[in-house]
C-alpha positions as CSV (number, residue, x, y, z in Angstrom):
1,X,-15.5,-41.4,-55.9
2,X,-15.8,-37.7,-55.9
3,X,-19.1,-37.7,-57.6
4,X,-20.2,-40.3,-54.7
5,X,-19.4,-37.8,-52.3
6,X,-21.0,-35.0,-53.5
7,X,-24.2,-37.0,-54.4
8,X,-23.9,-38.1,-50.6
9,X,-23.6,-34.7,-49.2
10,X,-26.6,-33.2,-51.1
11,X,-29.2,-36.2,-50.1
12,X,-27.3,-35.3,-46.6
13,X,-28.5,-31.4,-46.6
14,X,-31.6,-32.8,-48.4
15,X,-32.8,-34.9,-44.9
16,X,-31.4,-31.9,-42.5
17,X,-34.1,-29.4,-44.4
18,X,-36.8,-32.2,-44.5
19,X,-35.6,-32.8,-40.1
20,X,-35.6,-29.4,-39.8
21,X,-39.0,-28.3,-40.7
22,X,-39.9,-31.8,-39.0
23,X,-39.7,-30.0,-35.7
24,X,-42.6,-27.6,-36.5
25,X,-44.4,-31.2,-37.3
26,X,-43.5,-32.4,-34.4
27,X,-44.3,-29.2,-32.0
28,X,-47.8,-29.0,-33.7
29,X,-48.2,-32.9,-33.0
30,X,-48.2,-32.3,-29.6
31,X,-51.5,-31.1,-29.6
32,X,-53.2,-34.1,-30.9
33,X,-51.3,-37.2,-29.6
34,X,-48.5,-38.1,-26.7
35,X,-45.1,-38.2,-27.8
36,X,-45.2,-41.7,-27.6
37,X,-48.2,-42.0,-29.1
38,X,-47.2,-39.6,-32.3
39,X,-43.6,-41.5,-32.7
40,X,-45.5,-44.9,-32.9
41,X,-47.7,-43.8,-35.5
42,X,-45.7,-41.9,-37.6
43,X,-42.6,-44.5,-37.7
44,X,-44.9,-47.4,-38.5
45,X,-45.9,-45.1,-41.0
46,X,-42.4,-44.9,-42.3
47,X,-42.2,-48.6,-42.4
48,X,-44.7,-48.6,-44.8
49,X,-43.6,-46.5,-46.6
50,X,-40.1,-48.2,-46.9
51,X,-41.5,-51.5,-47.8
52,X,-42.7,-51.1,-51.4
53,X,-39.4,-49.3,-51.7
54,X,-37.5,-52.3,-50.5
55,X,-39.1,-54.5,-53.0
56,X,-38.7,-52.3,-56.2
57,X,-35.1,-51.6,-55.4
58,X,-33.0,-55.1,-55.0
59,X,-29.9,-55.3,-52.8
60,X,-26.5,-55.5,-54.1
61,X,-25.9,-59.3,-54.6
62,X,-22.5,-59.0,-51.8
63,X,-24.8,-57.4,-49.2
64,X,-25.1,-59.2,-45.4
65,X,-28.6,-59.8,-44.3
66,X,-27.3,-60.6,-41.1
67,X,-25.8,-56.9,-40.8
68,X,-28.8,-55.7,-42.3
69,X,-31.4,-56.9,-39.7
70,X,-28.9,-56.8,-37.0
71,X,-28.1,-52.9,-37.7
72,X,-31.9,-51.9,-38.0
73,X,-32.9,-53.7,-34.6
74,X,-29.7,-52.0,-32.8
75,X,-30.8,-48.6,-34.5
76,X,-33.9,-49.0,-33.8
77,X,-33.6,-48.9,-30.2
78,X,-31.4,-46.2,-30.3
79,X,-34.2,-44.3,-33.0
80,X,-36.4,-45.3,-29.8
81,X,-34.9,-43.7,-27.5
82,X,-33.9,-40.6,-29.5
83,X,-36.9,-39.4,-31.1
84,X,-38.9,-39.9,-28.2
85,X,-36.9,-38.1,-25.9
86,X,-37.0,-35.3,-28.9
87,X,-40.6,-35.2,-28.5
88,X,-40.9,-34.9,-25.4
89,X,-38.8,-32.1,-24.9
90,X,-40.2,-29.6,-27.2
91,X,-43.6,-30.0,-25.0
92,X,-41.0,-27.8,-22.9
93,X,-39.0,-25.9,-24.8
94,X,-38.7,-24.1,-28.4
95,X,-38.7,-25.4,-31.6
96,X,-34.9,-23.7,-32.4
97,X,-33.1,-24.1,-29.5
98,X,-34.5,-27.7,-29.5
99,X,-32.7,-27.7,-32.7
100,X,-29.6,-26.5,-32.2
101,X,-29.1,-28.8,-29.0
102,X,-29.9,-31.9,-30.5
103,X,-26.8,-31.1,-33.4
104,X,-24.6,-31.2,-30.1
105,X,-24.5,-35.2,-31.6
106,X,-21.6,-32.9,-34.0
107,X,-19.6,-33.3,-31.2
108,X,-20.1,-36.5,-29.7
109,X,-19.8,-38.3,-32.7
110,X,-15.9,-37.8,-32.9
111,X,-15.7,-38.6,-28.9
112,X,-17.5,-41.8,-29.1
113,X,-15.8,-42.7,-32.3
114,X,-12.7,-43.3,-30.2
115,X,-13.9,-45.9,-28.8
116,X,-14.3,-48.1,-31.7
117,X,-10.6,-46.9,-32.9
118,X,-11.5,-44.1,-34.6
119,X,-9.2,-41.0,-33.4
120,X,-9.4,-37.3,-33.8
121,X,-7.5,-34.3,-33.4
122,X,-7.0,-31.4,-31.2
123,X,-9.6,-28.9,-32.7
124,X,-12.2,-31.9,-31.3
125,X,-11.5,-31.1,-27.8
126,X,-11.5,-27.3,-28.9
127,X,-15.0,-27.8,-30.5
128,X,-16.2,-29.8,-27.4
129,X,-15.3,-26.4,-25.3
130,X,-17.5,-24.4,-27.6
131,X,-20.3,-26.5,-27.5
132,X,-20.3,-26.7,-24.0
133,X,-20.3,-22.6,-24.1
134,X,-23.0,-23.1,-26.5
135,X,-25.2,-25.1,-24.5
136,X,-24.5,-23.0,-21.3
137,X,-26.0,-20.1,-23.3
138,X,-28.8,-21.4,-24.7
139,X,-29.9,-23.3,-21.2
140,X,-29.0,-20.6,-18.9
141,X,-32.1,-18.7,-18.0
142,X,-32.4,-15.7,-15.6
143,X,-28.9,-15.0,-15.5
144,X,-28.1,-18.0,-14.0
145,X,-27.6,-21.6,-14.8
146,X,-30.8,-23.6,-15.2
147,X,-30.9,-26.5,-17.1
148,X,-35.0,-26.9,-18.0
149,X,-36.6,-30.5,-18.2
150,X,-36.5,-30.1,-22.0
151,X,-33.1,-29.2,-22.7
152,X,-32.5,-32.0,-20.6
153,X,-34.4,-34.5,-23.1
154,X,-32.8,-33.0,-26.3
155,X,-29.2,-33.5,-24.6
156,X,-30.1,-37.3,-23.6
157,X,-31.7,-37.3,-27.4
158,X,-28.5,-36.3,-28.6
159,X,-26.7,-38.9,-27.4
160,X,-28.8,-41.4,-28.5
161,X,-28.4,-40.0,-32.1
162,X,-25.1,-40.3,-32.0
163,X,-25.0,-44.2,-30.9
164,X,-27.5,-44.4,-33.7
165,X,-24.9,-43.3,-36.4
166,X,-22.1,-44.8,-35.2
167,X,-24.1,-47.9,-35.6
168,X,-25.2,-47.0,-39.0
169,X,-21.2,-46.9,-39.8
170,X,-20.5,-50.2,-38.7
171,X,-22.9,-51.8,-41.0
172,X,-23.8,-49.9,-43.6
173,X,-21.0,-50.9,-45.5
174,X,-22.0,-54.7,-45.6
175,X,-25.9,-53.7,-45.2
176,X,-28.6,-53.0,-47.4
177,X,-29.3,-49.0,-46.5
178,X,-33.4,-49.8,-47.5
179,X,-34.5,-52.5,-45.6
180,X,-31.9,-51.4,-42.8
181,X,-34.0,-48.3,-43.1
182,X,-37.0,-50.1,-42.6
183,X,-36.4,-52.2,-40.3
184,X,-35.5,-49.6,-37.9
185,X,-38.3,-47.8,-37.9
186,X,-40.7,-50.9,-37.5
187,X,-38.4,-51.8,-34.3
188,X,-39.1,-47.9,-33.3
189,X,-42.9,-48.1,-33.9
190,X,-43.7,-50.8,-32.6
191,X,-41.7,-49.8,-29.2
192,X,-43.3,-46.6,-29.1
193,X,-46.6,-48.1,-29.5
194,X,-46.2,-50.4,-27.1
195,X,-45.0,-48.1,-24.5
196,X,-47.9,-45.3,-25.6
197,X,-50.7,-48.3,-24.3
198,X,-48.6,-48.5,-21.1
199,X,-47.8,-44.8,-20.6
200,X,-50.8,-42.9,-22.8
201,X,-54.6,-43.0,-23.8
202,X,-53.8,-43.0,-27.6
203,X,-56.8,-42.1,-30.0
204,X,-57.5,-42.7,-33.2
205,X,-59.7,-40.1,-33.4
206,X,-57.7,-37.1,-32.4
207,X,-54.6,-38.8,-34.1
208,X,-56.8,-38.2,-37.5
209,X,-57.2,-35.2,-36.9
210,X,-53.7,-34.3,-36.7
211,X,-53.3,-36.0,-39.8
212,X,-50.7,-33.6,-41.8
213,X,-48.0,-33.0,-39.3
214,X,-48.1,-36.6,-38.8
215,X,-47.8,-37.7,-42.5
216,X,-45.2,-35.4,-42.7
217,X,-43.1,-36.5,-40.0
218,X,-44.0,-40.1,-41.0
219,X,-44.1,-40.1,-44.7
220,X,-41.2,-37.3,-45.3
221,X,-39.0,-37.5,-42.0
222,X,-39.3,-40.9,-41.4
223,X,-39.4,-42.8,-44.6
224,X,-37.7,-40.3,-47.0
225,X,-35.1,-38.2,-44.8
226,X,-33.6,-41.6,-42.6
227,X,-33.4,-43.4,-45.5
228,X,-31.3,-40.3,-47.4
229,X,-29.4,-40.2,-44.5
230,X,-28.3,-44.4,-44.4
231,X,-27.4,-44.3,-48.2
232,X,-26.0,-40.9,-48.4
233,X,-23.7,-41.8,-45.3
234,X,-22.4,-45.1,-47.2
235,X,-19.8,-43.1,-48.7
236,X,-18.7,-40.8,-46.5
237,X,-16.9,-40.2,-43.0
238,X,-19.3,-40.3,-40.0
239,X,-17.9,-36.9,-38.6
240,X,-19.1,-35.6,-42.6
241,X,-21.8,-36.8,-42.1
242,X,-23.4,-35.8,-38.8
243,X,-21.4,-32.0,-39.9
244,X,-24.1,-31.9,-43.0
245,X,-27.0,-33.8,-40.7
246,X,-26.6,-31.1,-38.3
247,X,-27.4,-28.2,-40.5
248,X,-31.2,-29.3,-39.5
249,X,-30.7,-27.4,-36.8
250,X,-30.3,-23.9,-38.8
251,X,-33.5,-25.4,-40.5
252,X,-35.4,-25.5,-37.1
253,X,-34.7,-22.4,-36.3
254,X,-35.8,-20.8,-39.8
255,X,-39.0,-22.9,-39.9
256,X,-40.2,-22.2,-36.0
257,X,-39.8,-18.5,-36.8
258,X,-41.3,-18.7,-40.0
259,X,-44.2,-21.0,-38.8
260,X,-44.5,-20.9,-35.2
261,X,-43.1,-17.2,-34.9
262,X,-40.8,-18.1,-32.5
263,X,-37.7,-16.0,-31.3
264,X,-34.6,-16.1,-29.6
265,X,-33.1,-14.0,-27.5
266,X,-29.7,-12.2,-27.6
267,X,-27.9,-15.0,-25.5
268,X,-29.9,-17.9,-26.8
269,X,-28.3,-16.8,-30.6
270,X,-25.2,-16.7,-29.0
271,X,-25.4,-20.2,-27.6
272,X,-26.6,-21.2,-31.5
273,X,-23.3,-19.2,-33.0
274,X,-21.5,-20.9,-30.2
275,X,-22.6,-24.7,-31.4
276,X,-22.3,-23.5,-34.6
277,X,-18.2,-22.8,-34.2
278,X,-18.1,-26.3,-32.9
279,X,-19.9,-28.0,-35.7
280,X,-17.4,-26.0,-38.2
281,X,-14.5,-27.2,-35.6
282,X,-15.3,-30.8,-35.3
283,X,-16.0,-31.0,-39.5
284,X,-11.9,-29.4,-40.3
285,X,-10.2,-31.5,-37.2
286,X,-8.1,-34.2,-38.5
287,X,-9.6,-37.2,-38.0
288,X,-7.0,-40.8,-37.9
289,X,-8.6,-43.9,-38.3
């Protein structure tokens, strides 16, 4: 069982690094297609990528196919609302900080959890407070609190994440991680499409032309890292899991100052050591099933 867990944690460090550097993908994607637009294309992407994988690699024979399609659609809607949201908001605000507000799922996780009988400790609560004091630094501009447009997407896409792998734990245990994996992202692609022809002009043209940070947040985010993150979660707890998920926030940061040359201020990496603390916090709580 130990050896499980450890294979489970590195494929779970392997997706942050691969959704980490998938911000700078998705930043620089702005500037050939919509956010919905992008999403559509690069999840559908995903889904075919998944689907010759879903072929080659046969279920386990006690697997529910019920569970299976019924967890993709339900996180697929939630992958809808998340990773749109996401892209929108870093149209407003950095790539890091971006980051490091979306991990605040860390801590939501737990709180949500307890609804579905799933209790946790004190040091919870305590690593609620310093995510709270995290966020207030990282949003608060001017010396006073202003919450911008974007940090208000990444805190709605946060949430959203966090339905998505509380739904991911109730199935994944009876589900087929692959096709659950693929069916997701064919529910979020085709959503996103549909909702770029209502709410966008996409085109195909410009779309081609951002063709490499779109294969990579289809090809590697979508159809490699989400599917690392449905079987490495199978064998562990969900608060484990969303602590290792969230280390893509550390990656974001690294990759938009390496690529993007993007910095932070003094208060914003206060707000980043501040979420950090909580992320530690909510991992070393006791958690009571």
């Amino acid at each position: 069982m130990r050896k499980k867990q450890l294979t489970s944690s590195l494929l779970l460090v392997l997706a942050a690094l691969i959704w980490g550097s998938a911000f700078v993908a998705q930043r620089v994607g702005l500037d050939y297609a919509g956010a919905l637009t992008f999403n559509g294309a690069r999840c559908l992407i995903g889904t075919l990528v998944l689907i010759p994988v879903s072929l080659i690699f046969r279920p386990a024979p006690d697997y529910s196919r019920k569970r299976t399609v019924a967890g993709g659609v339900l996180c697929g809607l939630c992958l809808f609302a998340a990773t749109n949201l996401q892209q929108m908001g870093l149209a407003y605000t950095e790539v890091g900080k971006a980051g490091f507000i979306t991990t605040f799922y860390i801590v939501l996780v737990p709180v949500l959890g307890m609804l579905v009988g799933k209790k946790t400790g004190l040091l919870n609560w305590v690593a609620i407070l310093f995510a709270l004091g995290g966020l207030y630094f990282l949003c608060m501009n001017g010396g006073g609190f202003s919450v911008r447009k974007g940090e208000i997407m990444e805190l709605s896409c946060a949430l959203f994440y966090s339905l998505q792998i509380m739904v991911i734990d109730r199935c994944v245990k009876d589900a087929d991680g692959v096709r659950l994996s693929c069916i997701q992202f064919a529910v979020c692609g085709i959503l996103s499409m549909i909702s770029a022809f209502l709410f966008e002009e996409p085109n195909l043209r410009t779309l081609w032309q951002g063709w490499i940070p779109l294969l990579y947040a289809g090809v590697l985010s979508c159809g490699v890292a989400y599917t690392l993150q449905i079987v490495g979660q199978k064998h562990l707890h969900p608060t484990t899991a969303s602590l290792l998920m969230s280390l893509e926030s550390a990656f974001a940061v690294l990759a938009g100052w390496v690529v993007l040359r993007e910095k932070l201020s003094g208060r914003e990496f206060l707000g980043c050591g501040l979420m950090l603390v909580a992320v530690i916090l909510a991992q070393i709580a006791p958690t009571k099933e």
